[in-house]
C-alpha positions in Angstrom: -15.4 38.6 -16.5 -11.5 37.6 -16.0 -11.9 35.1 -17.7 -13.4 36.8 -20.9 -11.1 39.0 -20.8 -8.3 36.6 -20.7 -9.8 34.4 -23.4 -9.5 31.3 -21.4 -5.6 31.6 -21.1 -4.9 31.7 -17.6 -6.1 28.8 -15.3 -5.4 30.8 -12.1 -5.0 34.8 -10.7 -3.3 36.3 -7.4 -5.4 38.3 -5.6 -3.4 41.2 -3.0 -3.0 39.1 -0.5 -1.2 36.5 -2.8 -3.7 33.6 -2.5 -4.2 32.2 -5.7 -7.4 31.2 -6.8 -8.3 29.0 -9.7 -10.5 30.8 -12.2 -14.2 29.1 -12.9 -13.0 26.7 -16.1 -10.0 25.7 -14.7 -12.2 24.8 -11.1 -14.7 22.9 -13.7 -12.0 21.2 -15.7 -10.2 19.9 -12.4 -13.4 18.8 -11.0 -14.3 16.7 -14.4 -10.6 15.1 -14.1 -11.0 14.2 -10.5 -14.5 12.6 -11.6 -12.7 10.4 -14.3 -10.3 9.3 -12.2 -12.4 8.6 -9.5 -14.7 6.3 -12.1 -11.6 5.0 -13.1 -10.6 3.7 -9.8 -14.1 2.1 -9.0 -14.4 0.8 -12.6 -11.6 -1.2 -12.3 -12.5 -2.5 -8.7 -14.4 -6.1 -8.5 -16.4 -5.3 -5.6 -20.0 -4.1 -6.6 -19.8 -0.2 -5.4 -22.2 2.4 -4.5 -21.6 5.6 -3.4 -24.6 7.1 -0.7 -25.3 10.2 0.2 -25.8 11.6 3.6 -29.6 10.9 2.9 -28.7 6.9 1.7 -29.4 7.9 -1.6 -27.0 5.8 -4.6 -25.3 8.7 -6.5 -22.9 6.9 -8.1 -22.2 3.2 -9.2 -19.4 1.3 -10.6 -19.5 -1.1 -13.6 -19.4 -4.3 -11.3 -22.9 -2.9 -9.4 -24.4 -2.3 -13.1 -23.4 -5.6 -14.1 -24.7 -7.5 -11.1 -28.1 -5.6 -11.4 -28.2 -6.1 -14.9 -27.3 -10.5 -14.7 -29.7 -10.8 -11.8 -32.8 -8.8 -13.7 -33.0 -6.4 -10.7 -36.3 -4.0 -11.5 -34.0 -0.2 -12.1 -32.2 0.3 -15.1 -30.1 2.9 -13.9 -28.8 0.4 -11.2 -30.9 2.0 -8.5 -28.6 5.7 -8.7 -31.3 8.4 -7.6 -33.0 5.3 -5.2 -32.7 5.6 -1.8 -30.7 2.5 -0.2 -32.0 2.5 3.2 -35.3 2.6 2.1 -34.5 -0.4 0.0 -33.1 -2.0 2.7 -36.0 -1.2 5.3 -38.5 -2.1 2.8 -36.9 -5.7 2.3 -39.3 -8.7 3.1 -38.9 -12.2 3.5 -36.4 -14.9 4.6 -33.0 -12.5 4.2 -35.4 -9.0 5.3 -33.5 -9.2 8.8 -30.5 -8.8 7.4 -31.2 -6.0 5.5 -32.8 -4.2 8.4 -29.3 -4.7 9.7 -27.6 -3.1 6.9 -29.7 -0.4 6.8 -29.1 0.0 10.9 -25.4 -0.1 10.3 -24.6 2.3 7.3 -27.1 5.0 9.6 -24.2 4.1 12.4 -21.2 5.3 10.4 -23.0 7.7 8.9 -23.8 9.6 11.7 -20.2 8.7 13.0 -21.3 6.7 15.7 -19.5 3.3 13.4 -15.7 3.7 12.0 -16.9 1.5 9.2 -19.5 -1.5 9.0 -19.2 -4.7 7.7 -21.5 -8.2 7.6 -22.0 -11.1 5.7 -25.1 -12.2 4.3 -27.0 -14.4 2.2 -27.5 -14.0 -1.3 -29.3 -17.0 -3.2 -30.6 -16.8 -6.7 -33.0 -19.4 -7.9 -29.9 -21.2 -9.5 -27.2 -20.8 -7.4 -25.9 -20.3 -3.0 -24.2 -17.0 -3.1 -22.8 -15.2 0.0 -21.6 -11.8 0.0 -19.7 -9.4 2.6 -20.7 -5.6 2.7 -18.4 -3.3 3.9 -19.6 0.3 4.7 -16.9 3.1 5.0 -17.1 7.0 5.5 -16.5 9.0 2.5 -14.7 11.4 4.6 -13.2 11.5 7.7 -15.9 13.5 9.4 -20.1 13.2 8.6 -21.8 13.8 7.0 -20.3 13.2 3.7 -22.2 10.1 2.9 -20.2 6.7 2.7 -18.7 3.8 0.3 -20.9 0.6 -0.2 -19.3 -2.1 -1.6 -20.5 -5.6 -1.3 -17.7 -8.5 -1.8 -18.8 -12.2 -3.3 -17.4 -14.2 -1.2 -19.5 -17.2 -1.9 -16.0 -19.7 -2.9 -14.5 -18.9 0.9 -18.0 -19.8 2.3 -18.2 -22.8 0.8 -14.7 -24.2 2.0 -15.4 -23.1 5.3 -18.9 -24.9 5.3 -16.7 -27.9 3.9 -13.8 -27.9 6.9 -15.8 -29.1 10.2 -17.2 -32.3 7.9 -13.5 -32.7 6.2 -12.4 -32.5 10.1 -14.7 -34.7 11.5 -13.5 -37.5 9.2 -10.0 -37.0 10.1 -10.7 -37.7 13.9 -12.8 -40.8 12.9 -9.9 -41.6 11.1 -7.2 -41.0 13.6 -9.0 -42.8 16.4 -9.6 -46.1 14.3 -7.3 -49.0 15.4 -4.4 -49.2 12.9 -4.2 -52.7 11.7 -0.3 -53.6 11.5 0.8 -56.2 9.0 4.2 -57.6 10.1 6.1 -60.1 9.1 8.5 -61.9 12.0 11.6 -63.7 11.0 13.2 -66.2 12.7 16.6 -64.9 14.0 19.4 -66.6 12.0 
């Protein structure tokens, strides 16, 4: 009724006590510029990010997520927001399945506060291509349940040179241990 009265005005009033409170458009218009700038931030991130609720269900999604969804002809249009992320990941089958199970076993960890964070790397093949990603799971807020941050990291490039370093490595031993064949030439002393 403040508020009518006012005609939209005044973002905030004084009660007796002098606590101010923040009338109900100026709370909605706050909230609506935290939630830009919070899509902001995770739009311009290059990790793939999901944001879980304390149920494991996706509420939110940055552009990276969408994208990867969308290139890799994953079944949800709405890049799996409203779908329930453990379930996914306890309802994975196949050669990767016990990987997920793990996932699943360590987002439940941090978020029932029993985990700081979680974090794992896993396999990630497409028909046309080795991938390997990291996922790293963090609390939303510093006490549960407030749900937690997903966000999964290609790190298929750093793999690959690690997979590349014991083979480089062995050849440099073979190397070193070979007998060095010296060419010299002697001269006779003048």
């Amino acid at each position: 009724r403040l508020e009518e009265l006012l005609d939209g005005e005044i973002d905030t009033v004084t009660d007796r006590a002098g606590r101010t409170m923040l009338l109900r458009r100026a709370q909605s218009e706050l909230r609506q510029s935290e939630l830009a700038r919070q899509s902001a931030i995770l739009g311009a991130l290059p990790a793939h990010i999901a944001l879980l609720d304390v149920r494991g269900v996706i509420v939110s999604v940055n552009p990276a997520w969408a994208h990867f969804g969308q290139a890799n002809a994953l079944q949800d249009p709405g890049s799996a927001v409203g779908q329930n992320y453990l379930e996914l990941c306890d309802g994975a089958q196949g050669r990767d399945s016990a990987g997920a199970h793990q996932v699943a076993s360590g987002i439940r960890q941090v978020l029932a506060g029993a985990l700081d964070s979680f974090s794992m790397e896993y396999p990630c093949h497409s028909p046309t291509a080795q991938r390997w990603f990291q996922i790293v799971v963090s609390p939303l807020a510093a006490l549960p349940p407030y749900g937690v941050v997903i966000q999964h990291t290609n790190i298929t490039e750093r793999k690959q040179a690690a997979d590349m370093l014991p083979p480089l490595s062995r050849g440099t031993h073979r190397r070193e241990r070979m007998p060095s064949t010296r060419h010299s030439s002697h001269t006779a002393p003048a």
